[in-house]
N, C-alpha and C positions, 0 to 999 in steps of 0.2 A: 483536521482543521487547516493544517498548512499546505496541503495538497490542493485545495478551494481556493486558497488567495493569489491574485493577480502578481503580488511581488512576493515573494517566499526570502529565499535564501540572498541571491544574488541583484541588481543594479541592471537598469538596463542594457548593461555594455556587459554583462555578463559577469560582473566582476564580484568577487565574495561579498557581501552589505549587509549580514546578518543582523546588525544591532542595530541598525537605524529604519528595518523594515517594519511595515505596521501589520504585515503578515504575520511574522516571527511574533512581534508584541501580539499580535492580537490572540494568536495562535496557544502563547505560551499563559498568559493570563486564562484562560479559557482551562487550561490542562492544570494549573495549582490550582483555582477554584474547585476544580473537580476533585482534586487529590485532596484538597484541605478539606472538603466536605464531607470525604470517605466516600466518594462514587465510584471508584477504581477497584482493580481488583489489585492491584500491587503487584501486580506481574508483568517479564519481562517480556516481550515476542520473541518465540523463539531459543528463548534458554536453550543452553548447553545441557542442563542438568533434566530439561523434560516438562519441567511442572506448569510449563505455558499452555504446552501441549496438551498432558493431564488433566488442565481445568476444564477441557472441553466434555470429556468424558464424565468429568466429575460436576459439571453444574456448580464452578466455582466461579464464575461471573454469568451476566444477565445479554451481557450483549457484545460482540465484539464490532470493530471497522472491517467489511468487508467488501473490496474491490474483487472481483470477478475469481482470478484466478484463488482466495480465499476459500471458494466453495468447495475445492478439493482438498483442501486442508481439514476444513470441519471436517468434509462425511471420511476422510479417514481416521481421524483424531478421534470424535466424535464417536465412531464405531457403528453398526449395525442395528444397533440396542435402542440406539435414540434417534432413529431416524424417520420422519415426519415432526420429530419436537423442536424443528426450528425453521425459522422461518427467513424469508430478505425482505427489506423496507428499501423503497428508496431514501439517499438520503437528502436531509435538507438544502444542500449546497453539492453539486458536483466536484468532483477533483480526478488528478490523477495523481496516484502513487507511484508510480515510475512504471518501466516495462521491460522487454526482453530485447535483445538483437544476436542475431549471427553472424560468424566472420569465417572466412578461410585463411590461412596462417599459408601469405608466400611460401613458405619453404616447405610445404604439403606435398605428395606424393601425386595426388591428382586432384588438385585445385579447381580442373573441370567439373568433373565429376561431384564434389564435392560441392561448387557454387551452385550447379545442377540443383543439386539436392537441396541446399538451403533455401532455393528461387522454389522450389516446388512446398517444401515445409509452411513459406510463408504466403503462395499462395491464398487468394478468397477462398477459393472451394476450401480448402487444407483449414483455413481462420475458421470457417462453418461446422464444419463435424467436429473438431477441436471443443468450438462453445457447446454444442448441442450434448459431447459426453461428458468433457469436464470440467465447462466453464470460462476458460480463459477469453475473455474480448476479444473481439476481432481487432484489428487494427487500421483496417480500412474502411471508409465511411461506405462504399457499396456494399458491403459484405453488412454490415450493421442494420440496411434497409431491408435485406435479405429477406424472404420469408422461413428460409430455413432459421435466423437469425431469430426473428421478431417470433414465429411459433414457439421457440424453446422453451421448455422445461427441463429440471435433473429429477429424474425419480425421489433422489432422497431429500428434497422441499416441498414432494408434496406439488399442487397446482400451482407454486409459487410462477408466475409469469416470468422469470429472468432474465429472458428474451428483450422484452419490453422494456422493465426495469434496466438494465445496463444498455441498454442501446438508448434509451432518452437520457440516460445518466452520462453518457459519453458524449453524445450533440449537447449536451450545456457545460463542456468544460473550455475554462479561460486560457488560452496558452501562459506563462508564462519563464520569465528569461530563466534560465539556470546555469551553474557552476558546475566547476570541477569537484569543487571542496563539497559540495550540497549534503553528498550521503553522510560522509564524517560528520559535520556540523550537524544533521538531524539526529545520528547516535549521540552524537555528545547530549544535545539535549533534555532526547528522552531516555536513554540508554544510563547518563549519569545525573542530568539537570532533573528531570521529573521524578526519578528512581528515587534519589538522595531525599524528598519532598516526600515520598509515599512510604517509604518503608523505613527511612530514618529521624522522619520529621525535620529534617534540615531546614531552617528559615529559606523563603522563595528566594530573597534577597543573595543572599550565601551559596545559594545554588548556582546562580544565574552565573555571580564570579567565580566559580570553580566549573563552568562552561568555556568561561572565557579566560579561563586560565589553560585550559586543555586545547581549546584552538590555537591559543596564540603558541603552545610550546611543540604541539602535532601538526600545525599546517603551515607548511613554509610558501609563501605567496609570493 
């Protein structure tokens, strides 16, 4: 949901503005409704201990949020077993969930060499075979138009078009400004502010300030 909103985390000048955005409100209302309704599966992304993972295999939720590189997640998670039992939708509002970048580290042995390598990884062509085995968006809006792009399929969805689906899903997304602090403040949220809500029935209320009790004592600004 916060990945779709024009203002998320930050102010236009980039500056943290979590509380006063109507992203975050709108975002976060959207996610206790869901929890207090028992639409959730009460699980974390990503757990340490596995059992995020595990649900996929186990048909212990009905649907997950999946941006592009996702798809490899499922069909490894997922397994072998269940593959054609799922399907992509696009969805109602585009977003973006964040992405990847490369660096060379100055003090590298051959920084040539190695920015070489990264200029060739991130390559169109390289963005293309990349989506076409394992999903990951391209990054560039020509590679997107791409016909190797726009053909794609993964074996394991079936005729699912995803080609298609993530390339019109990526021409409708809104830029918007972002922080430093961004990813922190979205773990706190969901990571302790929605968790608290789903698995320990904590009032939405009580949550929200034990969010902003955790920013204000983890994020020095």
């Amino acid at each position: 949901m916060i990945s779709s909103q024009p203002v998320q985390y930050a102010n236009t000048k980039g500056e943290l503005d979590y509380e006063n955005s109507p992203g975050v409100k709108k975002a976060w209302d959207t996610a206790v409704a869901a929890a207090k309704g028992e639409l959730t599966g009460k699980l974390r992304q990503f757990d340490e201990k596995g059992t995020w993972n595990a649900a996929f295999k186990n048909a212990k939720f009905a649907t997950v949020a999946c941006p592009s590189w996702m798809t490899g997640i499922i069909k490894d998670q997922a397994g072998p077993d269940n593959q054609g039992k799922w399907d992509i939708a696009a969805p109602p509002v585009a977003g973006n969930w964040g992405g990847s970048f490369l660096a060379v580290p100055k003090s590298g042995k051959h920084t040539k060499e190695a920015a070489e390598l990264a200029a060739w990884l991130t390559a169109p062509a390289q963005h293309a075979k990349v989506f076409g085995v394992n999903g990951n968006i391209p990054s560039t809006k020509d590679t997107l138009t791409s016909a190797t792009v726009q053909d794609a399929k993964l074996p394991y969805f079936g005729d699912t078009p995803i080609g298609k689906i993530y390339s019109e899903a990526a021409a409708g997304i809104t830029p918007a400004p972002i922080s430093r602090w961004d990813g922190q403040v979205k773990t706190f949220l969901t990571d302790n502010g929605i968790l608290d809500i789903e698995q320990r029935g904590t009032d939405p209320a009580k949550a929200w300030d034990n969010v902003k009790k955790l920013v204000d004592d983890k994020i020095d600004q």
